[in-house]
N, C-alpha and C positions, 0 to 999 in steps of 0.2 A: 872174687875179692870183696870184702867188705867195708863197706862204706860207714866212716865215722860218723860221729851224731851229728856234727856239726855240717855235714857233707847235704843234712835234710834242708838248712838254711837256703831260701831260694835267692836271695841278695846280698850279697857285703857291702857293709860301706866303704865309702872311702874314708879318708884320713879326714881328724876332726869331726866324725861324726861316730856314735857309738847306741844301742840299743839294751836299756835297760830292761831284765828279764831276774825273775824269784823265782828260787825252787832248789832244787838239791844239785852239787856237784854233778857232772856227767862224767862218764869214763872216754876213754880216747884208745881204739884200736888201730895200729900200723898198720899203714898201706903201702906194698910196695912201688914204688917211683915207675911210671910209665916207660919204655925204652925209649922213645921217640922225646923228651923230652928230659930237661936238667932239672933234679931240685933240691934242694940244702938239705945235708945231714947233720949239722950243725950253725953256731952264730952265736955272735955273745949280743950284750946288751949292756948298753950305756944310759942307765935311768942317771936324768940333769937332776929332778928331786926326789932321794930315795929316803932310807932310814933315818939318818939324821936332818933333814930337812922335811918338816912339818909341811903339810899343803892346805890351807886352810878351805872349807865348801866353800862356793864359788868361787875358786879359783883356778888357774890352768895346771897341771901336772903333763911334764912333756919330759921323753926320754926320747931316747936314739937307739934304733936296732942296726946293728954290724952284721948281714950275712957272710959269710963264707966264701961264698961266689953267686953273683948274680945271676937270675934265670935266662936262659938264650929263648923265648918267646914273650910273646903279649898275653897276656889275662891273667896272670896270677896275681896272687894279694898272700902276705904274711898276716895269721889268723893272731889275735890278743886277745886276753881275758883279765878283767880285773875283778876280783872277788871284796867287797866287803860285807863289813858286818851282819849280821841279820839273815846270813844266807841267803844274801841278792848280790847278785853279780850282774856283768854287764860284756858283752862279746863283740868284739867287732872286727874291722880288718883293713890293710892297707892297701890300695896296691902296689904294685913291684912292677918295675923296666925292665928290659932285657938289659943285664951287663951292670944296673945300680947296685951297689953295695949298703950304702949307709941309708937311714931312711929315719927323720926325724919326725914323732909322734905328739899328739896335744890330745889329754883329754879333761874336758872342763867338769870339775868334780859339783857336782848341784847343789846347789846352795845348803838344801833342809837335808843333807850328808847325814849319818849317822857317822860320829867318830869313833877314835880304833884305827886298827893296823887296817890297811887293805893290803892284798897280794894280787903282782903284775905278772904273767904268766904268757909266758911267747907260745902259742902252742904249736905251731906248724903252717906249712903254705897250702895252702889252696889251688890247683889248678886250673882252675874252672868249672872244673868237673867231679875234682874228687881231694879230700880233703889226704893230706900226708904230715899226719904227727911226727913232733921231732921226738927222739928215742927218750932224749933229759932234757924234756923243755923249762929253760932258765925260768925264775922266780925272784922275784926281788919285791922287800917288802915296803910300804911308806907308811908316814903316820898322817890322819886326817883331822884337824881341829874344825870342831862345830863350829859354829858362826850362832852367839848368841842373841846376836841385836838384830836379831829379823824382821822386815817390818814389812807384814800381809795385809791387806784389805781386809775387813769385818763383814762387807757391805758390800753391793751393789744396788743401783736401780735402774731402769729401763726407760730412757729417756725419749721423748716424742718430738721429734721435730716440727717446727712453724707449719706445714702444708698438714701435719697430723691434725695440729691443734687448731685450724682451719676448717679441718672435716670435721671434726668433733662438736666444733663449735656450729657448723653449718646444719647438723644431724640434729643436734640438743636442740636448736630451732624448730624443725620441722617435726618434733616431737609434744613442742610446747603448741604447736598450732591444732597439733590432730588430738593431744589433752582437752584443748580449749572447748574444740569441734565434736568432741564424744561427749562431753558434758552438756553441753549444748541438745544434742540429739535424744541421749536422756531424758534431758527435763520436759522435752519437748511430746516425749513417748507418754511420760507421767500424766501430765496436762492433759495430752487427750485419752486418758485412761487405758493404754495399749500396751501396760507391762510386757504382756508377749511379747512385742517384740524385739526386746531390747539384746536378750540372747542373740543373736542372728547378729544385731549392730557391734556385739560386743566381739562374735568371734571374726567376723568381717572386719572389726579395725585390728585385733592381735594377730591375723592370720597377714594384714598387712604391714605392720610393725616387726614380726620377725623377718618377713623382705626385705623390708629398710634396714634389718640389723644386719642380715646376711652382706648387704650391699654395702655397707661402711665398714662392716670389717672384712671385704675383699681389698676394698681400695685401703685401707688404712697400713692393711700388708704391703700392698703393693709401694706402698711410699717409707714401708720399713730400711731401715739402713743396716740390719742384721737380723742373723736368724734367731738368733734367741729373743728377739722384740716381736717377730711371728707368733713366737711360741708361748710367752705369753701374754700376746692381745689374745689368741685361741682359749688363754684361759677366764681373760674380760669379757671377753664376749661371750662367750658360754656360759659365765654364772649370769649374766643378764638374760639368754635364751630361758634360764631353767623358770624364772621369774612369768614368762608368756606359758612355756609349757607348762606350770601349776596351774595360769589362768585356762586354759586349754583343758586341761584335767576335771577341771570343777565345773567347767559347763559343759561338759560331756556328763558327768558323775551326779548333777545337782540341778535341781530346777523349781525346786518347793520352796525355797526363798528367794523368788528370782523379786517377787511383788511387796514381799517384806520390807521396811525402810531402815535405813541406818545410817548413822552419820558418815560422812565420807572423814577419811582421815589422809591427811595430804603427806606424803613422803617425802618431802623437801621439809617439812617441819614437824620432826617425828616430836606427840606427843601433847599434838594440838590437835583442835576438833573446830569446827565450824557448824554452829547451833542450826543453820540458816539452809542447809545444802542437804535435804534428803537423799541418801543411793539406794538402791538395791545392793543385795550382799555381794553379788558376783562383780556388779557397777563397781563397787568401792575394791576389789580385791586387783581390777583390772587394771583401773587409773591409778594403784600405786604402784605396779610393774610399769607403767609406761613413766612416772615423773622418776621412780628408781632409772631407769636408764638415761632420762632426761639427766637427773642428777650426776650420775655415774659419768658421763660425758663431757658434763661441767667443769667437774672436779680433775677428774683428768689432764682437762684440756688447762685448764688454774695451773695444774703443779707442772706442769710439764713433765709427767711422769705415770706410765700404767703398777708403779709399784711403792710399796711405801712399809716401815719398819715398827713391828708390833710389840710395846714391852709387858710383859706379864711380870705381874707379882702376884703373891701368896702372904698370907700370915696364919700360920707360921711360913717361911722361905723352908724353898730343900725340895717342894713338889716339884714328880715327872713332870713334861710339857709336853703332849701331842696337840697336833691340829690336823683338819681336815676341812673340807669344802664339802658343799650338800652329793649327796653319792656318792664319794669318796672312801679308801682308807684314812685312818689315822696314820699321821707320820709324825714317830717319834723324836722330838727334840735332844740334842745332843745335852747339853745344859737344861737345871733345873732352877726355878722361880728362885731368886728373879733374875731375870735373864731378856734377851730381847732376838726376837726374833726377825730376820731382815729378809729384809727384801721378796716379800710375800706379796702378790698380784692384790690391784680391790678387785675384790669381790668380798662376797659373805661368808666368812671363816667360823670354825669353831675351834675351841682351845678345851682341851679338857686337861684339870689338876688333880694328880693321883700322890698320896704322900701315907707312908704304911703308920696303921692308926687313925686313917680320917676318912674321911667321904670322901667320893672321887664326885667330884664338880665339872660342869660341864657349861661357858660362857658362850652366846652368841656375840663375835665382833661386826659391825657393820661400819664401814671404813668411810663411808659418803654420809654417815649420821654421827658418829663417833670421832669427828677429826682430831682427837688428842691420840689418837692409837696409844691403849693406854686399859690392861684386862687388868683388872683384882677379885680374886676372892678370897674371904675370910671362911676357913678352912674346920671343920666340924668334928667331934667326933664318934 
């Protein structure tokens, strides 16, 4: 004997719950009825809101099934399907008493509905084991009005509670101390003319700096209050990791300007210089990955928030919007310039503007220097 499509389903719901599923109608092959047990060759059906009663999305639609004669065991369920628009439909199932006859049904149509006719289709019982299509299984059609006044969120962001902004602020400390103390050590190497050895001091504090990082964002997780606040601090924290591994990279790669001097440029005040404070190159690239994260932890811990909302404009408006993080793909923006992009982790983004006829541009955002979140460019062509 052959078993209906439906018969593959490994769970039915119960009543009041139903499982939404797209794709093409399914066909429905006759089983014949078990001897050992009873089950309907017929039943009508008493839909409460049918064709002339409108159901608007989010609202309940409940009818009444009338068997025939009720089953003489336990486990069965009378199978339903509601077909709407768009070739999605939704399957589900009730269960049945020994000896019940009537059986009153509820199903909450979803808000963001598609309206149009849906069709309500009783299709058969289930016995537990095998499904048994009724030969004319009744149909009855409704109408569904949309629901235009919808009101969704735009936005999220990812909120840090007091014992976060505790550690953040405890971390940004001990940040600001080993800044102080590597500057120190520096000058100290200068003075007695020992450039050498400053490489060694350098990869010896960033080798212990990504400890510290690893170590406040184990704990910082662990005082998360959801997963998606896991997921991304994973992404804070690792655009600040990539900041130590570029330093890592370059004195592995680089050592012919370790003696060279150059102004150090402080990251907490992008775009100032300090006439007074010789570095070495690799010195000055280090201590702005370590005040970067300093910074980064500040800010954080200020807004009470690992996330915050980026608007991009163009002139002319109408440019694509991707962005991407250092390593990363581009991910294509749904909306073009100008537009605002939410709830994007700090870290170090790019945004690139693609508009047919012009250059495609390419913005770095730095969200801990740039506090207006706030890209434009004037568009070329």
């Amino acid at each position: 004997m052959r078993r209906n499509a439906a018969a593959r389903w490994p769970v039915w719901l119960l009543a009041m719950s139903a499982t939404v599923c797209a794709g093409a109608h399914q066909k429905h092959e006759q089983a014949s009825p078990q001897e050992s047990v009873s089950v309907q060759d017929s039943l009508s059906v008493n839909v409460v809101r049918a064709d002339d009663i409108p159901v608007k999305t989010g609202e309940d639609f409940s009818f009444t099934v009338t068997l025939d004669r009720g089953p003489n065991f336990k486990g069965a369920s009378v199978q339903w399907r509601i077909d709407a628009p768009g070739e999605k439909y939704i399957v589900s199932g009730t269960a049945l008493y020994p000896g019940q006859r009537d059986y009153t049904m509820t199903y909450l149509v979803p808000a963001g509905s598609e309206e149009g006719t849906w069709i309500l289709t009783i299709t058969g019982i289930w016995d537990g084991s095998i499904s048994h299509p009724f030969p004319n299984p009744p149909r009855r059609t409704f109408q569904v009005i949309a629901n235009r006044d919808l009101v969704l969120p735009t936005s999220a962001s990812i909120v840090i509670n007091p014992s976060q902004q505790q550690l953040l602020r405890k971390s940004g400390r001990i940040l600001q101390l080993r800044i102080q103390n590597l500057k120190a050590a520096i000058a100290s190497y200068q003075e007695a003319n020992q450039q050498g050895r400053i490489p060694q001091v350098l990869r010896t504090n960033v080798d212990d700096a990504l400890k510290a990082l690893q170590t406040t964002e184990t704990e910082f997780k662990k005082l998360a209050t959801a997963q998606s606040q896991s997921d991304v601090a994973q992404v804070f924290f690792g655009d600040l990791r990539l900041n130590y591994d570029e330093v890592l990279q370059n004195l592995e790669h680089s050592s012919a300007d370790i003696s060279r001097p150059a102004r150090f440029v402080n990251a907490a005040f992008s775009g100032k210089t300090s006439p007074t404070t010789p570095y070495p190159v690799l010195a000055q690239a280090a201590l702005r990955a370590f005040e970067a994260n300093e910074l980064a932890y500040n800010i954080a811990a200020e807004n009470s928030s690992l996330t915050f909302n980026l608007k991009v404009t163009s002139d002319p408006a109408g440019a694509a919007v991707s962005y991407y993080r250092r390593g990363d793909s581009p991910h294509s923006y749904d909306e073009p310039t100008n537009t605002t992009i939410p709830s994007l982790t700090y870290a170090i983004w790019y945004v690139k503007f693609e508009k047919q006829g012009y250059k495609p541009q390419v913005r770095e955002h730095d969200p801990f220097h740039s506090t207006d979140h706030v890209l434009h460019v004037e568009l070329t062509r």
